[in-house]
MMTF fields as JSON, N, C-alpha, C and O atoms, coordinates in Angstrom:
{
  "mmtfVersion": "1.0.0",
  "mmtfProducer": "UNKNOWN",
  "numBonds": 419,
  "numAtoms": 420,
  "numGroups": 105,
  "numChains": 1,
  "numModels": 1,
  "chainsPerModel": [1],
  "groupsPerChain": [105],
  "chainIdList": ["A"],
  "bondAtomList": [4, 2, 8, 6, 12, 10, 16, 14, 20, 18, 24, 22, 28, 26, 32, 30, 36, 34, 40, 38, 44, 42, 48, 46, 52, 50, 56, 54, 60, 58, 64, 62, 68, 66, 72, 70, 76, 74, 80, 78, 84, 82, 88, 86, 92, 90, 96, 94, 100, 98, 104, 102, 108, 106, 112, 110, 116, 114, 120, 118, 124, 122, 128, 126, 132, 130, 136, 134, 140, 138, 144, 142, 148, 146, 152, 150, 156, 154, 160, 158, 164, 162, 168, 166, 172, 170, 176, 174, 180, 178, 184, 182, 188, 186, 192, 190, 196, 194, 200, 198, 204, 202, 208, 206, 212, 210, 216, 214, 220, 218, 224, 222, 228, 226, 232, 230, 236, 234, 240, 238, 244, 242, 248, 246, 252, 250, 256, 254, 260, 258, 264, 262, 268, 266, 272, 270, 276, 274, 280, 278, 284, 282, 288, 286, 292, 290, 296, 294, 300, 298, 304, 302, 308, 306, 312, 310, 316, 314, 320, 318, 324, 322, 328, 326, 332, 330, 336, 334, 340, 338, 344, 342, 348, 346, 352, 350, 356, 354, 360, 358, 364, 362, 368, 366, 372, 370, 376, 374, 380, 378, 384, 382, 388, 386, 392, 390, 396, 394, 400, 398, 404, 402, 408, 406, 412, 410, 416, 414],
  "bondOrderList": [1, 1, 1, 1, 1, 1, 1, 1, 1, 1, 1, 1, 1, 1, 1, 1, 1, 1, 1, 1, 1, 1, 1, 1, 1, 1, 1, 1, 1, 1, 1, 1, 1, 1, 1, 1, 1, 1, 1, 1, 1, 1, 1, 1, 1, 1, 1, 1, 1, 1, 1, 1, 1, 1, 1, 1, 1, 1, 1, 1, 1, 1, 1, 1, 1, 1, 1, 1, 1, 1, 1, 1, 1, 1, 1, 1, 1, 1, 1, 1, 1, 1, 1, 1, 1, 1, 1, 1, 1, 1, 1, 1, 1, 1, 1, 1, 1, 1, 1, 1, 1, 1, 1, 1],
  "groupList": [{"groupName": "UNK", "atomNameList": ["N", "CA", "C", "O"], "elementList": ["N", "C", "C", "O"], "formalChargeList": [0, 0, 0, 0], "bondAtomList": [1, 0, 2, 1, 3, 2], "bondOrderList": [1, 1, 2], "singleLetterCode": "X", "chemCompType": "L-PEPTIDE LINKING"}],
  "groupTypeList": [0, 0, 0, 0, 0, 0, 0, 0, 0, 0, 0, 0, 0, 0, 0, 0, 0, 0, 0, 0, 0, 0, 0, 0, 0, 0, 0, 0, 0, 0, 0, 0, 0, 0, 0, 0, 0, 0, 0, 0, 0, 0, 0, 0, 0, 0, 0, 0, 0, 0, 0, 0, 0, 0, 0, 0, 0, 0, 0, 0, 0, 0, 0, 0, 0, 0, 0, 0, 0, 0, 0, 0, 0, 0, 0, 0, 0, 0, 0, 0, 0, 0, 0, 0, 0, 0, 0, 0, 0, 0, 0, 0, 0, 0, 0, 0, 0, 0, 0, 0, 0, 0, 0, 0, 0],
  "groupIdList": [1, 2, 3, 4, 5, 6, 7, 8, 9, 10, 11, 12, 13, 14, 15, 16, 17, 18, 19, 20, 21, 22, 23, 24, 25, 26, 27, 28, 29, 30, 31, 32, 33, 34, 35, 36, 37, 38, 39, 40, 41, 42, 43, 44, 45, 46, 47, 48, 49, 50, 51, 52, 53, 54, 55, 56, 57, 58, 59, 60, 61, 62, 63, 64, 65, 66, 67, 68, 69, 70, 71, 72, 73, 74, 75, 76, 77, 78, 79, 80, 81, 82, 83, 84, 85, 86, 87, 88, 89, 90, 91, 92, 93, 94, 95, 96, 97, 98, 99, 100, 101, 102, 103, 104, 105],
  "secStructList": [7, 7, 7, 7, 7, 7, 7, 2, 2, 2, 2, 2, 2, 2, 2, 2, 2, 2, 6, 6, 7, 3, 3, 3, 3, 3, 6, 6, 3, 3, 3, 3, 3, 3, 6, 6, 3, 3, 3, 3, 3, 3, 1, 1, 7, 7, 1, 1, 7, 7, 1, 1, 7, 7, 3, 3, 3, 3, 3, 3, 7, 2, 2, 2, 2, 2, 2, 2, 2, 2, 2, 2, 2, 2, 2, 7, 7, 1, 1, 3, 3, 3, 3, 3, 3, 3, 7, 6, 6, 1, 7, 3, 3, 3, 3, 3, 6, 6, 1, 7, 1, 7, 7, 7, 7],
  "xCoordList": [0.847, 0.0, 0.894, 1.54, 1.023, 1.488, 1.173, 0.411, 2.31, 1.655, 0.977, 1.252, -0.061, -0.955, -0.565, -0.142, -0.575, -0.179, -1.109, -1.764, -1.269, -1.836, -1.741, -0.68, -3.287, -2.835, -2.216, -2.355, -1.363, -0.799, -1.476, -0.939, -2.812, -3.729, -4.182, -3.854, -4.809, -5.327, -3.963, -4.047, -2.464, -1.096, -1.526, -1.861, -1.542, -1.509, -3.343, -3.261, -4.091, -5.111, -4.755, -5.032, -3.872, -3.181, -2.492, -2.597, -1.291, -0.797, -1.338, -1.173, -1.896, -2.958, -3.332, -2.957, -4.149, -4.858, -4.196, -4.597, -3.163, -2.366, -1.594, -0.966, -1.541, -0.912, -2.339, -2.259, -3.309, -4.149, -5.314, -6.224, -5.122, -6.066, -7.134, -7.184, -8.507, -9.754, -9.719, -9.629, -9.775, -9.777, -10.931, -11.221, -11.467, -12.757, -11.885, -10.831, -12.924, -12.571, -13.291, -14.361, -12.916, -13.483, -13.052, -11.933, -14.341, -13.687, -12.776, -12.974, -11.838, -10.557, -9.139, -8.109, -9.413, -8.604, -8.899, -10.072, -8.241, -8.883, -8.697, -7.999, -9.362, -9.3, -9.281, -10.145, -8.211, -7.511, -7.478, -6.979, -8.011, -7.957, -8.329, -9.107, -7.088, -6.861, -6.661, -5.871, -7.395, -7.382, -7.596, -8.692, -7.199, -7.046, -6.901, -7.632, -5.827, -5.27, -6.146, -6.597, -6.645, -6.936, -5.629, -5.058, -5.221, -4.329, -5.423, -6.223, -5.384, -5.969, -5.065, -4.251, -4.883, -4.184, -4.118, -5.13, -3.544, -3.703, -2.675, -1.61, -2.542, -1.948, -1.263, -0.203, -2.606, -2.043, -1.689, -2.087, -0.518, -0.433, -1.577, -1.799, -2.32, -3.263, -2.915, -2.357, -3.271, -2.632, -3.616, -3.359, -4.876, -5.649, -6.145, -6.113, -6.39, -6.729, -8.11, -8.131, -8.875, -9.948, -9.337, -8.186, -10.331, -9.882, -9.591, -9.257, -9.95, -10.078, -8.838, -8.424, -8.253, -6.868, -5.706, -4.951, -5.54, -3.959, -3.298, -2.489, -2.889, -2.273, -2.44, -3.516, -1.713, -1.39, -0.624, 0.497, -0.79, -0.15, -0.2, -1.16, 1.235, 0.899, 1.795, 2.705, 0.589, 1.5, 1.762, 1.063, 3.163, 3.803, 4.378, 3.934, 5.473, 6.532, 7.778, 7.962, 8.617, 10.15, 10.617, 11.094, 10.224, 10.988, 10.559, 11.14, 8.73, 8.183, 8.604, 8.832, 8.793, 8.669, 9.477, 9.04, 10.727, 11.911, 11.453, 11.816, 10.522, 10.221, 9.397, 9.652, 8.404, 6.806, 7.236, 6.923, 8.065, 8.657, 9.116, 8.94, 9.807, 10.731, 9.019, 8.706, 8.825, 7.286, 6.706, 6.699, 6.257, 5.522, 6.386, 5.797, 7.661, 8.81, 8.774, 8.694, 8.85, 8.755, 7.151, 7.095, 6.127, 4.775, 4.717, 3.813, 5.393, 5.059, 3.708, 3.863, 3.058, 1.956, 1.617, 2.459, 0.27, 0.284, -0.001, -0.585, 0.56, -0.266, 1.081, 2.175, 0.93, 1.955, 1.421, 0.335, 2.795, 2.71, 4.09, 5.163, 3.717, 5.062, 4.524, 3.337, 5.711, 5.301, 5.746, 6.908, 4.979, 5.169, 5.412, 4.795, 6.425, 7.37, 6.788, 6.955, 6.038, 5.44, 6.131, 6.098, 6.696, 7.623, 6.071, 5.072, 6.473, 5.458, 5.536, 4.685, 6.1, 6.619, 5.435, 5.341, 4.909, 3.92, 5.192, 4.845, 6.628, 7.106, 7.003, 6.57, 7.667, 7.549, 8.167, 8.273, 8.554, 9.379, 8.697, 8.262, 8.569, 7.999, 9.25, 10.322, 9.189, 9.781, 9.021, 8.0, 9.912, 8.869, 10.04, 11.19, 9.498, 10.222, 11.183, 12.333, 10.993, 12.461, 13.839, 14.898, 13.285, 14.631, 15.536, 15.375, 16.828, 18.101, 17.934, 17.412, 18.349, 18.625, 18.999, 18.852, 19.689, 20.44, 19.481, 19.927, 18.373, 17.31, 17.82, 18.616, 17.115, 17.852, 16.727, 15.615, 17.155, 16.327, 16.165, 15.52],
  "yCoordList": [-1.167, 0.0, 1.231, 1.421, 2.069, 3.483, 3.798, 3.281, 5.276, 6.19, 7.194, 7.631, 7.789, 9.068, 10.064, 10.139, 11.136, 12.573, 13.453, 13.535, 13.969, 14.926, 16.366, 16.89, 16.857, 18.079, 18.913, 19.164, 19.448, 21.103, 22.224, 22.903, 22.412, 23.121, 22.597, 23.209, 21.635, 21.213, 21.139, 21.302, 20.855, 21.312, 22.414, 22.678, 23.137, 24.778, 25.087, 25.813, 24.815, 24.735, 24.593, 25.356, 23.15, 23.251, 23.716, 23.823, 24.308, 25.259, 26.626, 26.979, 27.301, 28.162, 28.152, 28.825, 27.281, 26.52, 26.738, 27.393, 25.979, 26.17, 27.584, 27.749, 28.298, 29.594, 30.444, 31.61, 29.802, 30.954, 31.495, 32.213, 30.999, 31.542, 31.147, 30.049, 31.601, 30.905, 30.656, 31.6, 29.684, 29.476, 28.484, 27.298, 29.574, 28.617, 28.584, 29.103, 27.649, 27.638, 28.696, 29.144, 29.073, 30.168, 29.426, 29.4, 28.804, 28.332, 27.44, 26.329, 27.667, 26.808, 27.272, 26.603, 28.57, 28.747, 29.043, 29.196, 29.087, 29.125, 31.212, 32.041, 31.274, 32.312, 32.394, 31.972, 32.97, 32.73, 34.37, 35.441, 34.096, 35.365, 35.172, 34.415, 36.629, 36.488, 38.027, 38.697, 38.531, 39.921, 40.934, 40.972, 41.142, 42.752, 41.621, 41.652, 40.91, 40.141, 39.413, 38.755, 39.439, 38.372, 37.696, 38.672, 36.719, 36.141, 35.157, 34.401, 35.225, 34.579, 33.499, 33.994, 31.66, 31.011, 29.874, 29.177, 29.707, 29.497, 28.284, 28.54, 27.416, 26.677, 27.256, 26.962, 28.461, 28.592, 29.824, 30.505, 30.231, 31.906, 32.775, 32.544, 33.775, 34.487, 35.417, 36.217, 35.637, 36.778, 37.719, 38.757, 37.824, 38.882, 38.442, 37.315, 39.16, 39.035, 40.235, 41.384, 39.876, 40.861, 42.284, 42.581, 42.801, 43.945, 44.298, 45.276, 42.655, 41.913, 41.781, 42.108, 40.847, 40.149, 41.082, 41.502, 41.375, 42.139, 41.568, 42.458, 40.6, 39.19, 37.648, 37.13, 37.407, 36.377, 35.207, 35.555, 33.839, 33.07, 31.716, 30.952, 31.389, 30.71, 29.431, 29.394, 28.27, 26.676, 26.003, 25.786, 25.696, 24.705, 23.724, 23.539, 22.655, 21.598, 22.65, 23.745, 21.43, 22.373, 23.131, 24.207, 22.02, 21.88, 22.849, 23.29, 23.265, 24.08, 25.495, 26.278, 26.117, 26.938, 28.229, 29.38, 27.813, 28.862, 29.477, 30.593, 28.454, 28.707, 29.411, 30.502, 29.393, 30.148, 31.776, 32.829, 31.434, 32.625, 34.027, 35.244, 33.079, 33.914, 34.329, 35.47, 34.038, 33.655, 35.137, 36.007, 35.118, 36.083, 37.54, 38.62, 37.437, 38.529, 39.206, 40.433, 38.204, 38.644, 39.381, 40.267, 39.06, 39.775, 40.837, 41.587, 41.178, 42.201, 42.065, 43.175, 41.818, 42.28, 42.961, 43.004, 43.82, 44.949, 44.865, 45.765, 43.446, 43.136, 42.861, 42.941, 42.477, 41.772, 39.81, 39.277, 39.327, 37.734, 37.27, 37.873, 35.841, 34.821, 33.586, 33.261, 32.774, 31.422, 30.502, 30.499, 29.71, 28.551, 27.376, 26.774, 27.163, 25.764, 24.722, 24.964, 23.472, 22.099, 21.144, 20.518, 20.801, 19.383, 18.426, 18.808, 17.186, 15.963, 15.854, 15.014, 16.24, 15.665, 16.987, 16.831, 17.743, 19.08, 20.249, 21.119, 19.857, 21.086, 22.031, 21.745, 23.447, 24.251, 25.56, 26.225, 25.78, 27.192, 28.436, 28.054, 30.003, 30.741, 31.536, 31.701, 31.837, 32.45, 33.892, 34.086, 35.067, 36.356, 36.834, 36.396, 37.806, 38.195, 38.862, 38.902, 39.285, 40.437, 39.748, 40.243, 37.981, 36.911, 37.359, 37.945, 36.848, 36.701, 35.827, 34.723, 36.259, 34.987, 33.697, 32.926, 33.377, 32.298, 31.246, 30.421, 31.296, 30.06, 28.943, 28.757, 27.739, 26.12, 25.813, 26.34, 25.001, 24.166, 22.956, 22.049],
  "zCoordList": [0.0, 0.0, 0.0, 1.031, -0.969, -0.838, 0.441, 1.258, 0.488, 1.395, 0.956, -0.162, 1.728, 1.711, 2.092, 3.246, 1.272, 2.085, 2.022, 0.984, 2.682, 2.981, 1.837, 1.5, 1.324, 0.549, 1.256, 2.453, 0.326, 0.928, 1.605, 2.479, 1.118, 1.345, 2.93, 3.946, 2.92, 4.337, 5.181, 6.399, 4.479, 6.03, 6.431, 7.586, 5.484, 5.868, 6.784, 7.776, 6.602, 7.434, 8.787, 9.713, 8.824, 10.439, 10.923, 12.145, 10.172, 10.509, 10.969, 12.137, 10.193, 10.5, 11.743, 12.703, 11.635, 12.851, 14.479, 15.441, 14.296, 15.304, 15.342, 16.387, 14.707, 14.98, 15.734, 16.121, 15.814, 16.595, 15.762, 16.175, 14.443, 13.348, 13.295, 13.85, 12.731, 12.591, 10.993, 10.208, 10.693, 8.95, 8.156, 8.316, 7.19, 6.653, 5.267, 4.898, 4.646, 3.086, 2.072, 2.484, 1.015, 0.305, -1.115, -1.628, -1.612, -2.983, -3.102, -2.61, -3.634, -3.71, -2.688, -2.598, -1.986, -1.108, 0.579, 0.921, 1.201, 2.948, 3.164, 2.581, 3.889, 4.64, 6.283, 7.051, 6.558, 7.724, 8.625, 8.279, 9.508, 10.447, 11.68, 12.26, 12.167, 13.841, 14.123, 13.458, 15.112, 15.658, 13.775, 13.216, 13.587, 12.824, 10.989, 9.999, 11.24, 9.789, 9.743, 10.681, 8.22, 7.642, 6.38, 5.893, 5.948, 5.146, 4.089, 4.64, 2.939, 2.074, 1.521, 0.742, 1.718, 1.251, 0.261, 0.183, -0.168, -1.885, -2.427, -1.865, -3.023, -3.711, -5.124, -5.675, -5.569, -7.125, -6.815, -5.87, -8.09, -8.4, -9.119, -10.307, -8.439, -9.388, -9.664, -8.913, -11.406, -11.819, -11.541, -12.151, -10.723, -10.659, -8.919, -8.425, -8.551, -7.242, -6.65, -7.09, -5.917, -5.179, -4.227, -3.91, -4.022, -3.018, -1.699, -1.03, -1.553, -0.199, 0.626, 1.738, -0.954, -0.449, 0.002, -0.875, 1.061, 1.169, 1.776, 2.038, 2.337, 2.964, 1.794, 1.495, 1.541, 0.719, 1.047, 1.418, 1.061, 1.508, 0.702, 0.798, -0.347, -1.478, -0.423, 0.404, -1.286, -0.241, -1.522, -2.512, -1.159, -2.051, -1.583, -0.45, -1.959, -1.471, -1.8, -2.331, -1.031, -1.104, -2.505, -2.866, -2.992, -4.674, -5.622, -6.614, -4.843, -5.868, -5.278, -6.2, -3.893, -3.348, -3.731, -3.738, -4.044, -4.274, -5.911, -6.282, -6.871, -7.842, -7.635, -8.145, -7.09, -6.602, -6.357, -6.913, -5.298, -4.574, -5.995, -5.927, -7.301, -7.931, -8.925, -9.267, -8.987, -9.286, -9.264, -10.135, -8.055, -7.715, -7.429, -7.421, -7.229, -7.593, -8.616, -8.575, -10.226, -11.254, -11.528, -12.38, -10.929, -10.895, -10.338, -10.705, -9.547, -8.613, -7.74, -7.231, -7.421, -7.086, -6.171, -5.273, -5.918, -5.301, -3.789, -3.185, -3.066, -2.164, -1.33, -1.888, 0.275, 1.067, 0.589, 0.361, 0.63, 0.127, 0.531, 0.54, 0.915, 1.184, 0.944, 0.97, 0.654, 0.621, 1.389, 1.794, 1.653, 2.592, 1.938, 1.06, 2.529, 1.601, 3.005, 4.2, 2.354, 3.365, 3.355, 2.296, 4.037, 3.883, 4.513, 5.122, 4.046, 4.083, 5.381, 5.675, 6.405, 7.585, 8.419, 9.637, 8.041, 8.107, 9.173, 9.971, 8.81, 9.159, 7.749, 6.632, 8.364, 7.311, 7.533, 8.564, 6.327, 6.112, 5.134, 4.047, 5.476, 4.892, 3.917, 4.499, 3.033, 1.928, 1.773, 1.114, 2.696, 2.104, 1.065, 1.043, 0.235, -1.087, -0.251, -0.688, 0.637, 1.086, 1.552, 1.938, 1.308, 1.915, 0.961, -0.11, 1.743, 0.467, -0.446, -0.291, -1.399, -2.853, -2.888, -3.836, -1.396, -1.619, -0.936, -0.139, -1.22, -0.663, -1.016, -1.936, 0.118, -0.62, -1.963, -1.983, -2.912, -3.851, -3.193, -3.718]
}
């Protein structure tokens, strides 16, 4: 029997979760809020976004993350955003654009 993993989307739910957040689903992404922040979190890159979103939080695996990251660099977008790199193991590392260059692959 394989193993099962867990989507990326539902890690980050627990994560969330455990940071203190209240998080429902919205569509295809969660919405996450605590005191004042709300963070909107996401699997995909959107090239258009609501008026809503000013917290952004894209979930990937390791491998995809540093790509995601350069990703949304080259977009600019008009919003605060980082990404959360999920290891299978549900630890995890955030990637905000203002890191140094020298991220791991």
């Amino acid at each position: 029997m394989g193993v099962l993993s867990t989507p990326l989307i539902d890690e980050a739910r627990a994560i969330f979760t455990e940071l203190g957040y209240e998080v429902e689903s919205v569509g295809s992404e969660l919405r996450a809020e605590r005191k004042w922040r709300i963070v909107y979190i996401s699997e995909e890159t959107p090239t258009t976004v609501d008026g809503e979103a000013d917290l952004r939080c894209f979930v990937a695996d390791p491998e995809r993350a540093p790509e995601l990251r350069a990703e949304l660099l080259s977009l600019e977008p008009d919003y605060d955003w980082a990404v959360m790199s999920v290891e299978s193991t549900g630890d995890y590392e955030v990637l905000h654009p203002e890191a140094s260059e020298g991220l791991p692959s």
